[in-house]
C-alpha positions in Angstrom: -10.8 -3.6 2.8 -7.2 -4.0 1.8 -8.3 -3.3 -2.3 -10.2 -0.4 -0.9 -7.0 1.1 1.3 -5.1 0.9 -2.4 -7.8 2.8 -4.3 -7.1 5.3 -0.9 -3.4 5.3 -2.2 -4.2 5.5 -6.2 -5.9 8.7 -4.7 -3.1 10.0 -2.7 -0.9 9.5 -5.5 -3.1 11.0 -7.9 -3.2 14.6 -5.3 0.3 14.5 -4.5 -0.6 13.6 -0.9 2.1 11.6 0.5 0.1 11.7 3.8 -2.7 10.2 2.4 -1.2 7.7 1.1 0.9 6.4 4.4 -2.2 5.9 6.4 -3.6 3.8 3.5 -0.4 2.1 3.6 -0.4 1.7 7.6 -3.8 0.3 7.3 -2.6 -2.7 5.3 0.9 -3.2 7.0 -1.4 -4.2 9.9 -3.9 -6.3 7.6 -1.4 -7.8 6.3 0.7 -8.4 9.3 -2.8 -9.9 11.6 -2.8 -12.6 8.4 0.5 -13.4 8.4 1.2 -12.3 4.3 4.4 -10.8 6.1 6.1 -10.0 2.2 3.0 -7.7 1.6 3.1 -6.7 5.3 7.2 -5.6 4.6 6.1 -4.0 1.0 3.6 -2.1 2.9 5.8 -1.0 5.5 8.1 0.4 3.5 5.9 2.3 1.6 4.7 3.5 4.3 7.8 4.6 5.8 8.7 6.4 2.5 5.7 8.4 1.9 5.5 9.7 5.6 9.3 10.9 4.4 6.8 12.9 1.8 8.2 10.6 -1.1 5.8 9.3 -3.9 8.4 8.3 -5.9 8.1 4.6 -7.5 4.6 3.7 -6.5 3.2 3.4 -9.8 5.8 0.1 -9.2 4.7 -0.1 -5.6 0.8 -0.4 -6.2 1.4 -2.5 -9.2 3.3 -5.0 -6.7 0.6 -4.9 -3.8 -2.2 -5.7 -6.7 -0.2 -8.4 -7.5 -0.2 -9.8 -3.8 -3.8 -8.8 -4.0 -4.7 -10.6 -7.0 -2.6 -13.8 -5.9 -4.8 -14.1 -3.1 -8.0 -13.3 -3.9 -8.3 -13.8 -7.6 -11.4 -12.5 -9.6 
C-alpha cells in the first residue's frame, strides 16, 4: 500500500497538486506510525505538513528518501 500511496505522490508531483500529494503522504505517516518505522513516519509527516502549505519543493529528494526506507524494508 505504502509503494502505491508514493506512486499517488509521483502523480501529485507530476500535476502540481500539492493536495494530492498530502493525503498520500497522511496515508503513510499513519502506516508508518501503526508499524512503528517512526523515521519514515517523521519524513512523512513533514512532507505532509509542507505540501498542505501548497509546497512541492524538494520532493524529488523527499520520494527518493521514502524509496529508500521502502526498499530497506522490503527489498525486491
Amino acid at each position: 500500500t505504502t509503494r502505491a500511496d508514493v506512486g499517488k505522490v509521483k502523480s501529485g508531483l507530476e500535476k502540481g497538486n500539492a493536495s494530492e500529494a498530502a493525503a498520500a503522504y497522511n496515508s503513510i505517516k499513519g502506516a508508518a506510525g501503526n508499524l512503528g518505522f517512526e523515521e519514515m513516519a517523521e519524513l512523512a509527516k513533514k512532507m505532509e505538513m509542507q505540501a498542505k502549505e501548497g509546497s512541492l519543493d524538494g520532493f524529488d529528494t523527499y520520494i527518493a528518501q521514502m524509496e529508500t526506507h521502502l526498499d530497506n524494508l522490503l527489498p525486491g
